[in-house]
N, C-alpha and C positions, 0 to 999 in steps of 0.2 A: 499426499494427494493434493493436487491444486486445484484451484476454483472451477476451471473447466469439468475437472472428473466430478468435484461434489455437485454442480450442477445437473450432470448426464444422472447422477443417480440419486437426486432429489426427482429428476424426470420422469424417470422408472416406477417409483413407490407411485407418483399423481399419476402416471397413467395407468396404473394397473389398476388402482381406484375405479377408474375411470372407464377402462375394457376387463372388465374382467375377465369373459371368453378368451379373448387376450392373450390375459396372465395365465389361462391356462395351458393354452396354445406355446407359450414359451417356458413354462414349467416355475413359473414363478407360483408358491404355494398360497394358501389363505383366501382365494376368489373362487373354490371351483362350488362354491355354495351360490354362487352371484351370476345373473347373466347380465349385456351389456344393456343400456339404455340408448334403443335405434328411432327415439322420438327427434323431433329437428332439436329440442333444447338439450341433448346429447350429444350430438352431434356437433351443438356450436359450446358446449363446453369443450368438449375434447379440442377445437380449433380452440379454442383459447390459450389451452396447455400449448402445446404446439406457440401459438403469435408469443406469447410472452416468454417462452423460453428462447426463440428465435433470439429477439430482445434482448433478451439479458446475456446471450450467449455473443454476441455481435459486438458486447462491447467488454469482453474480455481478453484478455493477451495467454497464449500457450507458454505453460512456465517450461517447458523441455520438448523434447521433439515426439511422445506419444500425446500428451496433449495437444500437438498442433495437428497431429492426424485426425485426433476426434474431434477437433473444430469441424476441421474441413468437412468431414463426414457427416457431421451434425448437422453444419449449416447449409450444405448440400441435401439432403435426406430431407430433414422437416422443411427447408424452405420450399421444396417441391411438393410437398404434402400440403403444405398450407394451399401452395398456389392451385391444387386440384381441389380443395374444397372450397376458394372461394371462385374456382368457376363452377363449384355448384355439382361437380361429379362424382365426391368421395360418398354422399347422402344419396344421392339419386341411381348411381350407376346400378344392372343390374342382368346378370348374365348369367348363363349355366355352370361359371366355377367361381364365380367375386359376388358377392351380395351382404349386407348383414344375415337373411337367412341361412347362406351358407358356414357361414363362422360360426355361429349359433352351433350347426347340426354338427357341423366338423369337431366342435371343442368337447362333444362325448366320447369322440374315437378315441382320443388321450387321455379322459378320466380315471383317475384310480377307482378301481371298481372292487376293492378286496378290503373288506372289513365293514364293519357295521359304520362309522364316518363318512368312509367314501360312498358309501351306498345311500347315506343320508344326504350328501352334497347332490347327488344323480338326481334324488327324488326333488330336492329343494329348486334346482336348475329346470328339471322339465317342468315345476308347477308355474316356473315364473316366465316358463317361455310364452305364453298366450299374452301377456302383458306386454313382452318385446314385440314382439311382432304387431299389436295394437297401434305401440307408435312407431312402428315401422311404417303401416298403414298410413298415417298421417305424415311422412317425411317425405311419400312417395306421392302420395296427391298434394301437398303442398307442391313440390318440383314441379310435376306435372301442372300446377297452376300458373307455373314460372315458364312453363316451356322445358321445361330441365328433365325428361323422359328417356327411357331406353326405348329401342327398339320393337316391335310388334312382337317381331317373329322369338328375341330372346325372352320377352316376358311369356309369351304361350310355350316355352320350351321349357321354364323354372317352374311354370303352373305343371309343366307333366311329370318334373321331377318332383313336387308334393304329392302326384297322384300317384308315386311309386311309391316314396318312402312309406305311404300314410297305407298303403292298400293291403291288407293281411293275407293277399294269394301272391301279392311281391313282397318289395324291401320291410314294407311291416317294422319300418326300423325303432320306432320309440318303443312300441310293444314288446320287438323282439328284444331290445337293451333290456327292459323290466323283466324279461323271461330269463334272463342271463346271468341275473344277479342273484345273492344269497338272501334273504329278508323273511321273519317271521314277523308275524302279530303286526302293531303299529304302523311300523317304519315298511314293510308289506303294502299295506294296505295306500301307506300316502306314495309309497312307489306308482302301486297301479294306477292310482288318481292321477300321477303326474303323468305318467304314459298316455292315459285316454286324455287327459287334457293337452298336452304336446302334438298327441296326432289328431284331435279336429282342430286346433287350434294350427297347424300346419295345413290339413285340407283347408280349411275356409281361407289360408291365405293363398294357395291354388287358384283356388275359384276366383276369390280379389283381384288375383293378375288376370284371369281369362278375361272374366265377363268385366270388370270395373276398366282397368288400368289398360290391358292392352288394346282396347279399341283406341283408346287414345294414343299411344305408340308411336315410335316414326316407324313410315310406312321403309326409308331407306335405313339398312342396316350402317351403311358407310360414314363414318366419323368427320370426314372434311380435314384439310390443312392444319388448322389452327388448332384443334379437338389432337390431331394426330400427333404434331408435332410434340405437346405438353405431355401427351402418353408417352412419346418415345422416349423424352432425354427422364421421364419418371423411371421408367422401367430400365434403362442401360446407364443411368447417371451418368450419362454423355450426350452431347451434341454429334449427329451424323447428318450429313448432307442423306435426306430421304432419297432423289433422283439415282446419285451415284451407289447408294445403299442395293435400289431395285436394283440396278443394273448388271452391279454386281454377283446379286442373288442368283443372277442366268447362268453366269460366268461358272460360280461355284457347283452350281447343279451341275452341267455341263460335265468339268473336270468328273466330280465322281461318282458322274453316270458311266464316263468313260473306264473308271478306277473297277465298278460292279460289274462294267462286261468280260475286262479282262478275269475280272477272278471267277466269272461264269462257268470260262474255259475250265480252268481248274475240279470244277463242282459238275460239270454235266459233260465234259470232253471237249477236244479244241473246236470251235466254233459257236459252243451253244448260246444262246439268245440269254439275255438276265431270266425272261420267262420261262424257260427252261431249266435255267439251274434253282427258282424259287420251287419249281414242281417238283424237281429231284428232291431236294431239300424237306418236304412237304411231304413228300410218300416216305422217306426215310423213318421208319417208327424209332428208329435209336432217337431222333431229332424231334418227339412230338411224344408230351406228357396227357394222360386223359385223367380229368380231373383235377379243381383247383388247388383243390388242397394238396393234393402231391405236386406238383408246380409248386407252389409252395416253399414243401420242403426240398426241391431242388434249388431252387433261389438261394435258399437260407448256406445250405451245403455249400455254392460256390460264393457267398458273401464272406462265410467263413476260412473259407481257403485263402481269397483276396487279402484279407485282413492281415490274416499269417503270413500267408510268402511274403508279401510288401515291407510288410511289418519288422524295422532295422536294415531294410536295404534300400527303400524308393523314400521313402516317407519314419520316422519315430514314432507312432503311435503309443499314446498313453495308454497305462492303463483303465481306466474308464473309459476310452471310447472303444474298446477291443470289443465291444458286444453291439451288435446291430443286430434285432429282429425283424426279420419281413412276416409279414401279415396282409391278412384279407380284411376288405373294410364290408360292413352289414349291409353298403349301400349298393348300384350296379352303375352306377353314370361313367366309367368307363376310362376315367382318370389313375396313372400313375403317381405318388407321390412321396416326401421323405417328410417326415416330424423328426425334429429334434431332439435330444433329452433334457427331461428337468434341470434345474438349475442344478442341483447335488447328484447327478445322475441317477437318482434313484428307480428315473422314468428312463431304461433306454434310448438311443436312437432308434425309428422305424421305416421301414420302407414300407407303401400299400398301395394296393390294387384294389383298387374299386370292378372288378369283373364284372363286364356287361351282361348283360340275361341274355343267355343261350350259347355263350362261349363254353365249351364243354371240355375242345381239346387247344393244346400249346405248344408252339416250337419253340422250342431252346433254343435255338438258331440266331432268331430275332431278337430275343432278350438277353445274352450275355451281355450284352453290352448295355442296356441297360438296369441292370444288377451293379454295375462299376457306376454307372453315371449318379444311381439312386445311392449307393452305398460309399466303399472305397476303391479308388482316390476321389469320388464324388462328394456328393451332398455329404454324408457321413464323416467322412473325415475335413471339410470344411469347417462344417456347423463345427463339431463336438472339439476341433482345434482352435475354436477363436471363443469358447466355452470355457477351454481350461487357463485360458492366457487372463486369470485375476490380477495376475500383478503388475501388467501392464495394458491392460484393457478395461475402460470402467461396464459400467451393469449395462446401462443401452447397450454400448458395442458388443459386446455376451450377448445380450438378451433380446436386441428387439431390431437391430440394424439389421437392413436388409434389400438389398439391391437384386435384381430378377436376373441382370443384364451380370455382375459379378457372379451370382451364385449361380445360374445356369449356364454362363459361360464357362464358370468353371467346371463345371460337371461334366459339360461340352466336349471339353480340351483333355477330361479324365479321361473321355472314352476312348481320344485318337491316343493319347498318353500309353492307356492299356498297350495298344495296336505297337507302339515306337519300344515297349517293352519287353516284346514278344508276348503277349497274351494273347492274339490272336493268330497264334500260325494255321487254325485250323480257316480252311476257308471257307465255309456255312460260317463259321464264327465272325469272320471277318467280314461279310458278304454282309451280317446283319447289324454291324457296324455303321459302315457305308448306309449301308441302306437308313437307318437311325439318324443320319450325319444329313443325306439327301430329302429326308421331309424336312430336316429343320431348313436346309436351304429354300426347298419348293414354300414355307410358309414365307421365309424372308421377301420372295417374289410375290406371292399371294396375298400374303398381310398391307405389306405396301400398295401394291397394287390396288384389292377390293376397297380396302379405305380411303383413297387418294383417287378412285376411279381414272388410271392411270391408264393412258394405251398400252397394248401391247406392243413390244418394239416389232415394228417392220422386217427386222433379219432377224431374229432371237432364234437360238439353234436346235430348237425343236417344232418351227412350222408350225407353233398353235397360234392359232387366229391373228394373225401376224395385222396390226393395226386396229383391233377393234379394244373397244376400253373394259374393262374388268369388271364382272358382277358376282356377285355370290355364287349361282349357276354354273360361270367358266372357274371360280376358284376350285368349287367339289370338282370340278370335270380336269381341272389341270390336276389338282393331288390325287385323284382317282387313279390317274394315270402316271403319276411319277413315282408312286410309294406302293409298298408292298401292307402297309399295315392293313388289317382286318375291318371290314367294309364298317361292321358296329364299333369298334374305337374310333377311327376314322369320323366317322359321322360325329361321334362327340368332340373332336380335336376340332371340326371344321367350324361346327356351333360356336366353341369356343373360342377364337380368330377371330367371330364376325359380331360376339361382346365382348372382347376383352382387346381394344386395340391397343397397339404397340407392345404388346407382353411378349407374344409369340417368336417374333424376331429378335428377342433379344438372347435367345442361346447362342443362335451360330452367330451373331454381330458380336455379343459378349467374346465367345473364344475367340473371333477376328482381334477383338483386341487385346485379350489374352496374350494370344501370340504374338501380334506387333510389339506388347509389354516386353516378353520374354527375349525378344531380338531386339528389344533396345538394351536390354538390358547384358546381353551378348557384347552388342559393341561398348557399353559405357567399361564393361570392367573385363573386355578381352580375354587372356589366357588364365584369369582369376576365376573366368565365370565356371560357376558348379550346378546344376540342375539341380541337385535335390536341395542344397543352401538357398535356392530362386526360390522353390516350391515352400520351404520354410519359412523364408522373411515374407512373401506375397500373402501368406494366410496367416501370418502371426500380426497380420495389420486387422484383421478382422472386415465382414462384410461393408462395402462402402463403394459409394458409387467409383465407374470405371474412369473418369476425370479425375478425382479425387487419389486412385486407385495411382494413375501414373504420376502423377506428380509427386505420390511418397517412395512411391518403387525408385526415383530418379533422384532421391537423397540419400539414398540407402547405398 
């Protein structure tokens, strides 16, 4: 092991110290008793770890050529990390899916909750969450003393998401976790403590954002130039021209808009409108499950299929990553997502759904494809592939690297993958492909756009408001109108775009460059080149920005 690797995992150990919610969130053991410290003197330890390892990493030399990947990675990754907490946004940001709040709640969906230990760590975590959030309080009026605030409209949206979790005719979620668990006598009793203290200590930071914080607010959701730019190359670890990026974004809607009419034909007879074959689609009860929990276990059913068939012909999968559970999360904000497994797998891969309140029924239609994107050759077989590579990956790159614009690009590019492998001959299946492929395009234009208050282009090939400049208002009203998704996920997707800039765009940007990767890599090594050896050495480098990403693919 050379100095670069004992470094990345001298990193590991001080940061988990450090985050503990974290460490649990990456399955790193020993922290799930500990929750994080989101006072400003947390926050500027944690950037400490971070500037001195920068430092010390900056001036050591790569003894072989997997050490020089995890320079690059390192020093690309933290150095953008640094550079967003000293303009002040890693502390203050604050939006309906990124928050310290949010890590906090997220890091019980992964606790081991099976044995009197882990039941003790549950109880220990919620008693100490009233204390997190105390200096969270403080990290967020200091900012706000600086100028350094989120938006109006996201802090009264986070304040509705505490009045869910916390409300016992909804999510009820601290309560319902302490109802869920095994506990007599003692360890009982400081359960329920920690439950009632988690949920006022949750509501009262509801209220905090309504009444204190977001009157102060920006009244504009939109990020600016300079705000945008440091989001984008954060979340795609690459530089893109934003102008030609938008412009793009038309281009690409455009084609597979075009792509979803023709297979309309197919679904509703020659002519039909896309509207007409989503309705076909829609009355079809083969194609629409009632009830989430059997949704569910129909996910689960073709995750496992996925896994098999692939499994020695697209991709090798180890054994330890053969097991992916999909699961429902206690909460309803309306989020799909993947958790990775423990460091020893002991903790599955998962796949979860946060079901909105009042979704009751589900097309299959629309979600194959995303079952592949959450699962395999998606997120699943990324994460738990760059998990098993010990002997040439240190513990960061396993453990805590992680690029938005890599790993949703890649997940991206699983789904068209699926489509190029025949997994999609059915066309409802394929339709809801496309259709998965065309929101992320419509955000590409929208993300860009509402933050950049960009004109609309004058010719753009769909006649919406052809020169006027973009508001939150025409963003709902464009994806309103381009996407098939369901008016309440939807509305959380949209929330989510207009706090979380430059995130959204980096799926379908990510697999643009995915693919440009892939066909260079076509011409570097001609009639050598193998698809599934690409798909191997690409993920055996582990997550890392998509700069970083080409320049090892071009050694290889």
């Amino acid at each position: 092991m050379g100095q670069i690797d004992e470094l990345a995992n001298r990193y590991v150990d001080e940061w988990a110290e450090l985050n503990p919610t974290g460490a649990t969130a990456a399955g790193i053991s020993g922290y799930d008793d500990k929750t994080d410290d989101l006072s400003p003197e947390g926050f500027a330890a944690r950037a400490q770890l971070v500037r001195r390892t920068v430092n010390d990493l900056d001036l050591l030399e790569p003894e072989h050529e997997s050490e020089q990947v995890a320079k690059d990675a390192m020093m690309e990754r933290l150095g953008l990390e640094l550079a967003r907490h000293d303009a002040g946004y890693t502390a203050t940001d604050v939006s309906v899916i990124s928050s310290g709040l949010h890590e906090i709640r997220m890091a019980f969906d992964v606790m081991p909750t099976e044995g009197e230990q882990a039941v003790a760590n549950i109880a220990a975590r919620l008693n100490a969450l009233p204390g997190a959030l105390e200096g969270y309080r403080r990290t967020l009026l200091d900012g706000a003393d600086r100028g350094l605030i989120s938006a109006r409209a996201q802090l009264v949206a986070v304040a509705e998401q505490c009045d869910a979790w916390t409300d016992p005719g909804r999510d009820n979620f601290f309560q319902g976790l302490a109802d869920r668990l095994d506990a007599t006598g003692a360890l009982a009793a400081e359960l329920r403590r920690g439950a009632a203290a988690a949920t006022t200590a949750t509501a009262d930071f509801g209220r905090f954002l309504r009444d204190e914080l977001a009157p102060r607010g920006r009244d504009k959701q939109a990020a600016g130039p300079e705000r945008y730019a440091l989001a984008s190359q954060y979340f795609l670890g690459a530089k893109v021209d934003q102008q030609e990026t938008y412009l793009w974004g038309f281009e690409e809607l455009h084609r597979l808009e075009r792509e979803m009419t023709a297979v309309s034909g197919a679904i509703a007879g020659p002519g039909a409108t896309l509207g007409e074959a989503v309705a076909a689609l829609d009355a079809d009860p083969a194609r629409n499950i009632a009830g989430k929990e059997r949704f569910r276990d129909w996910m689960q059913g073709l995750s496992d299929r996925a896994i098999s068939e692939l499994n020695g012909v697209h991709f090798d999968i180890e054994p330890p990553a053969l097991k992916l559970e999909c699961c429902l999360t206690p909460t309803s904000d309306g989020g799909i997502y993947y958790t990775g497994p423990s460091e020893d797998f002991s903790r599955p891969g998962r796949m979860w759904w946060a079901v909105p309140e009042g979704q009751e029924t589900f097309s299959t239609w629309r979600e194959v494809t995303t079952v592949y994107h959450e699962g395999v050759p998606g997120h699943h077989l990324q994460v738990s592939q760059s998990l098993l590579r010990a002997g040439t990956l240190n513990r960061w790159q396993r453990l805590l690297s992680w690029c938005s614009g890599h790993g949703e690009g890649w997940a991206l590019y699983a789904e068209r993958l699926m489509d190029d492998l025949g997994y999609l001959t059915d066309p409802g299946d394929r339709l809801g492909m496309l259709d998965a492929q065309a929101l992320r395009a419509a955000r590409v234009i929208v993300d860009i756009g509402m933050h950049l208050e960009l004109e609309i282009p004058r010719d753009n090939p769909f006649g919406f408001h052809p020169g006027e400049r973009w508001t939150p208002e025409l963003g709902w009203e464009f994806l309103r109108g381009h996407t098939r998704v369901p008016e309440e996920v939807l509305r959380f997707e949209w929330k989510r775009y207009l706090g979380w800039p430059g995130q959204a765009p980096s799926y379908k940007v990510g697999e643009r460059i995915w693919l440009q990767a892939r066909d260079e890599a076509k011409q570097r090594k001609g009639s050598d080149f193998d698809l599934k050896t690409f798909h191997r050495d690409a993920l055996n480098l582990g997550s890392l920005g998509l700069d970083p990403l080409r320049k090892a693919l071009a050694r290889i």
